[in-house]
N, C-alpha and C positions, 0 to 999 in steps of 0.2 A: 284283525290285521288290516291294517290301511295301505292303499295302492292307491299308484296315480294314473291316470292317461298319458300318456304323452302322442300330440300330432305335431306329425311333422311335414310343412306347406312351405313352398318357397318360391320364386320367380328371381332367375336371374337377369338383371340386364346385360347385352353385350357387352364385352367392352368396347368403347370407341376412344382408342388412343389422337392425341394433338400432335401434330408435326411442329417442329418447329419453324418453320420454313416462311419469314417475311418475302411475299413478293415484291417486286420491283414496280413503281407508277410509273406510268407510261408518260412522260412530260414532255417529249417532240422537241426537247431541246438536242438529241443526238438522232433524228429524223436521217438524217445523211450518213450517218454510220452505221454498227453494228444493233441489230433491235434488240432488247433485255431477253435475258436469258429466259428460251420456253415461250415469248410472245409471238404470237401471226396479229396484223392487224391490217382491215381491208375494208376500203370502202362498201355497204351493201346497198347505197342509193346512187343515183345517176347522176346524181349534183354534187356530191362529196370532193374538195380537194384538200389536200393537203400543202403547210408554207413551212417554211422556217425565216424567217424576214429579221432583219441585221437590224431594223430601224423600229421594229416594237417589241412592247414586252406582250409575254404572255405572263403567266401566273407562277411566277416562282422564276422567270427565266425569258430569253426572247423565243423560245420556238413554239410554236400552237400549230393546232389544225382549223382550216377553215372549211365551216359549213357554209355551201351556197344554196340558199333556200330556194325552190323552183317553183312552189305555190303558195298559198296562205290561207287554206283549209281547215288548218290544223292537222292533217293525217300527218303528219311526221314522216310520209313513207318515203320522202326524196332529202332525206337529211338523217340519215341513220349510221352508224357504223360496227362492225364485230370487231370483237378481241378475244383469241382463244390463249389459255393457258395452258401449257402442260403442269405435270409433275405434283399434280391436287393430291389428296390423301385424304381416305374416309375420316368422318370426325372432323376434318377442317372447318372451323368457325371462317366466315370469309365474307367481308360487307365489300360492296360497290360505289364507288364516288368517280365525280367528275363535277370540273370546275367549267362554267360557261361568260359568254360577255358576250350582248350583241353589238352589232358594226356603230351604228349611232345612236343619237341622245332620242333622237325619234321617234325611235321603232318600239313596239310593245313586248309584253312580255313574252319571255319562254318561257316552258319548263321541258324535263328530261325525264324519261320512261325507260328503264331497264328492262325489257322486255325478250322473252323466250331464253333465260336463264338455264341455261341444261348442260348437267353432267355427265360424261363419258366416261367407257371404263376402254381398256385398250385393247379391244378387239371394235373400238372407235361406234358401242354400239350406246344407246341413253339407258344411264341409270339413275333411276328417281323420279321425280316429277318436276313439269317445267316448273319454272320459278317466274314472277311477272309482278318485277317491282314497281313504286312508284316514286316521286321524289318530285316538288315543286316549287317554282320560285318565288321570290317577295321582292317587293319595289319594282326598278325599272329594268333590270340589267346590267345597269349601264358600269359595273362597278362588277368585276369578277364574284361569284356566287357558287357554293358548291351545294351539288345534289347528293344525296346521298340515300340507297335503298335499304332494306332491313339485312340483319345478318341472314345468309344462306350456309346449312351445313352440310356438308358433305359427305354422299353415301356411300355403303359397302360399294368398292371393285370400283370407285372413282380416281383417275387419275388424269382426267383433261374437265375443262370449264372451259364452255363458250359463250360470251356475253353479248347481246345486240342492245345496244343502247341507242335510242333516237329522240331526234331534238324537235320537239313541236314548238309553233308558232302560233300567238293568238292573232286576230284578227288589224292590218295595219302593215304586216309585212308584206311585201311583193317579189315578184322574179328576181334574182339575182342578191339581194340584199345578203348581208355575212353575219354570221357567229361563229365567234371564236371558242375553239374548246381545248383545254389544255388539263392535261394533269388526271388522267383518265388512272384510280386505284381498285387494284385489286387484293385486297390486303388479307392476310390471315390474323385474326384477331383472339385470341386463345379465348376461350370461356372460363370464367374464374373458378369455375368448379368441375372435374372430369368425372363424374359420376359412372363406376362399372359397370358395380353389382349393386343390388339392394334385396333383403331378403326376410323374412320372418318365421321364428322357431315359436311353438307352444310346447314349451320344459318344465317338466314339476309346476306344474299349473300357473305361469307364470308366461306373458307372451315378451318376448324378448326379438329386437331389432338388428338388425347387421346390417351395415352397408360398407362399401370401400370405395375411394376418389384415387383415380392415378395420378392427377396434378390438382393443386387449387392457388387461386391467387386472391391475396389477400382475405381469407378466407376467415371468418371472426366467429362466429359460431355459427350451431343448427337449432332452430324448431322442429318439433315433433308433434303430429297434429292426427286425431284420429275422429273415424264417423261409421256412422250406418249402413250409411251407401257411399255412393262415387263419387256423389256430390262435395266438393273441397270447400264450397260456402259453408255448407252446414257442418264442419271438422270443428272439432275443439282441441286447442293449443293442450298437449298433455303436460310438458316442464314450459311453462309460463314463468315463474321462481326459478330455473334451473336449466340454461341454455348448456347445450351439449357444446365444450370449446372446438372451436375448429384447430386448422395445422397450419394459418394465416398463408406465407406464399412456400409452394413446397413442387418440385417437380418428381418425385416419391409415391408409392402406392401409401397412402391412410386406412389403417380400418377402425371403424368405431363400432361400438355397441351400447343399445340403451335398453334397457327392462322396463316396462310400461305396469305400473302398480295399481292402476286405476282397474276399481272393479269390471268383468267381465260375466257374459252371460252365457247357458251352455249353447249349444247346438246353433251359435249365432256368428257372422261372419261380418269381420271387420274389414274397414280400409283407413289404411296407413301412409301418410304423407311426410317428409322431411324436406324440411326450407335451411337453402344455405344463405345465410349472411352477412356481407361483404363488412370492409372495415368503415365504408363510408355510406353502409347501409341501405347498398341493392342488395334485393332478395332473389331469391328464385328456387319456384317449389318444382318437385320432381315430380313425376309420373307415379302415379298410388300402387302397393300391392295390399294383397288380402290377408286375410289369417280367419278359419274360422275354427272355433273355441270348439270342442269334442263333447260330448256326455262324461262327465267324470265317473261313472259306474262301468268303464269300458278298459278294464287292467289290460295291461302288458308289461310283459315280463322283460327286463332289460338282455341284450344279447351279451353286456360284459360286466361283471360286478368290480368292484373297485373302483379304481382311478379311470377315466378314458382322460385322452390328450386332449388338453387345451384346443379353443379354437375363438380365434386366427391362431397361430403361430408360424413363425415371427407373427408380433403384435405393438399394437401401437395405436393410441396408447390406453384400451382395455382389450380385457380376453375375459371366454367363460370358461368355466370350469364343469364339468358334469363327474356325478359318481353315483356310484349304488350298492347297495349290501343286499346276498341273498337273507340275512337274516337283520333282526332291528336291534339298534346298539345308537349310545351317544357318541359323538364322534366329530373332530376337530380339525379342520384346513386350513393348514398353514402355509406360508412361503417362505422360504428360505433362499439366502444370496449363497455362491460357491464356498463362503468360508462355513460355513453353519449357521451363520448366524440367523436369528427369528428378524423377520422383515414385518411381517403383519399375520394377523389369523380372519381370515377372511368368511371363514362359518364357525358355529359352536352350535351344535344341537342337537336334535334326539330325532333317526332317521326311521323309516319301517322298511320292512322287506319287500324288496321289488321296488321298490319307491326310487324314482330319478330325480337325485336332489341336483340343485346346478348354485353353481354362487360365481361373481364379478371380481376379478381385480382390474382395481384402473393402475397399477401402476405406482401406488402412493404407498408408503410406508405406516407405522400407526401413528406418526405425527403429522399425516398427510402431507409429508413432502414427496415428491417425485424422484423415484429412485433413480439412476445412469442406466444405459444400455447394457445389455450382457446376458449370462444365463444364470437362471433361477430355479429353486426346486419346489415342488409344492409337495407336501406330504399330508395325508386323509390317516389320522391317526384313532382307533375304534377299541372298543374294548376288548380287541382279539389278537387284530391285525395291525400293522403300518404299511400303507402302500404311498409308495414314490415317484413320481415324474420330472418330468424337466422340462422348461421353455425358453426362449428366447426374449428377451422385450430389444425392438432396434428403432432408434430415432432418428 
């Protein structure tokens, strides 16, 4: 009588839900009026003023602020300014830009430092770590120029951002001379893929994958890559022939699942990587989990014989199936749509006792076309018994 192992290993990641919430840039063209919703913005050096002037333009518009520089050091420390946001939200993707222009054709270059980037949560205390961008200019200046720092995301219990941006001078500037700054963004930028959960089962000796995204944009498929160790260089691409499709642009939770067929070894622990890629062919690999393979001389006896329920359900767009017989019989799993009708037979085979067989539906009929949303039934039909379940598929 043959028996399997089954281990069962997992790691969830949190979820980090996206706000939708575009900030407002701060463009100083309504300087005199009401400031954007949720903005403080205040000089933090002793040379800082601010203009709105009827007779020039700034960048998008006439109103700017004017940095008056007070040395030519470079410390940046007499030409800086903050800008706090409220209303942030953990998970917010969020880059920093600002457009600069010195006073004359003269003067030498600047560049712009984002610097002590820190998030609050609202008992106004830091959470996370500072953040200390950087961003640098090219040519003279003399011609509006935007700086821009890397994306910052936003931690658990974040709901205020404060930014100190300051504007260095190279050598050539002196007391009083001007840079114009205008058009200060603090933008929420969604990540094209909202990755949850990610997770790994070892089922009837077979390691099988799950993950789920609560949003992705432009999403075109995944790579699946696995290794020995940690190391992601030394990972080899598992479906190389066979990219997992993605759910291209969706604001919806996705869950997928993939069965990795490539041989394994016993008592040995893998790492597992999944890359999402875009439609115009950014990638971007996620954080690795483990799976380590069992002694197969190590039975267990399953806790429910039959059918257990589908998982995910709701699903979309595959689901696995698991079943088990106290005793060994051939035995055939089908799906069926509400009318009766036979949709596809998803296993046919000769199972043993105690044994945890598990089988995949993606969702495709036996012409491989893709069926509509709704409920379906699957029935494990054996040389004894028929057991019945029911699932959902939703798109």
């Amino acid at each position: 009588m043959k028996r399997t192992a089954i281990t069962i290993f997992f790691i969830i990641i949190s979820a980090v839900l996206l706000n939708s919430q575009i900030f407002s840039n701060w463009n100083f063209e309504q300087w005199t009026g009401s400031d954007p919703d949720g903005w403080t913005l205040t000089p933090a050096g002793t040379d800082v003023t601010f203009s709105q002037s009827m007779n020039s333009e700034g960048y998008g518009g006439i109103g700017y602020a004017l940095i008056i520089t007070a040395n030519s050091n470079g410390s940046g420390d007499d030409g800086q300014m903050e800008a706090t946001v409220t209303g942030i939200s953990a998970g917010q993707n969020i880059t920093l830009s600002v457009y600069t222009k010195q006073g004359s054709e003269d003067e030498n270059n600047i560049w712009v430092r984002f610097w002590d980037c820190r998030f609050f949560n609202s008992n106004d205390v830091q959470v996370g770590d500072d953040y200390d961008e950087f961003s640098y200019s090219s040519g003279d200046n003399t011609d509006w120029l935007k700086y821009e720092g890397a994306p910052l995301v936003a931690p658990t219990d974040a709901v205020k951002l404060r930014v100190n941006f300051r504007i260095y001078v190279q050598s050539g500037f002196t007391a009083g001379d001007i840079i114009y700054v205008d058009d200060l963004m603090i933008n929420d930028t969604p990540l094209p893929v909202n990755l949850s959960s990610f997770y790994a089962l070892y089922l009837g000796g077979t390691p099988t994958l799950y993950w789920t995204t609560q949003s992705e944009e432009s999403n075109d498929y995944w790579n699946v890559y696995r290794s020995n160790s940690d190391n992601f260089m030394e990972a080899a691409m598992l479906n190389e022939n066979d990219p997992v499709p993605g759910n291209g642009t969706t604001n919806s939770p996705s869950d997928y699942i993939y069965v990795d067929t490539a041989p394994v070894v016993q008592n040995t622990t893998y790492w597992y990587w999944i890359e999402d890629v875009s439609t115009d062919g950014e990638t971007e690999v996620h954080e690795p989990i483990t799976l380590t393979i069992p002694y197969e001389d190590a039975p267990i006896t399953p806790d429910t014989y039959g059918l257990q329920q589908n998982y995910p359900n709701p699903f979309n767009p595959s689901t696995l199936i698991n079943f088990a017989l106290a005793e060994e019989s051939d035995v055939q799993l089908i799906i069926y749509n509400v009318k009766g009708e036979k949709i596809k037979s998803v296993f046919s085979g000769h199972i043993y006792a105690d044994e945890i067989s598990s089988a995949v539906w993606d969702g495709n009929d036996k012409n491989g076309k893709q069926v509509s949303s709704g409920v379906y039934f699957y029935k494990l039909i054996t040389d004894t018994k028929v057991y019945s379940m029911k699932m959902l598929l939703v798109k």
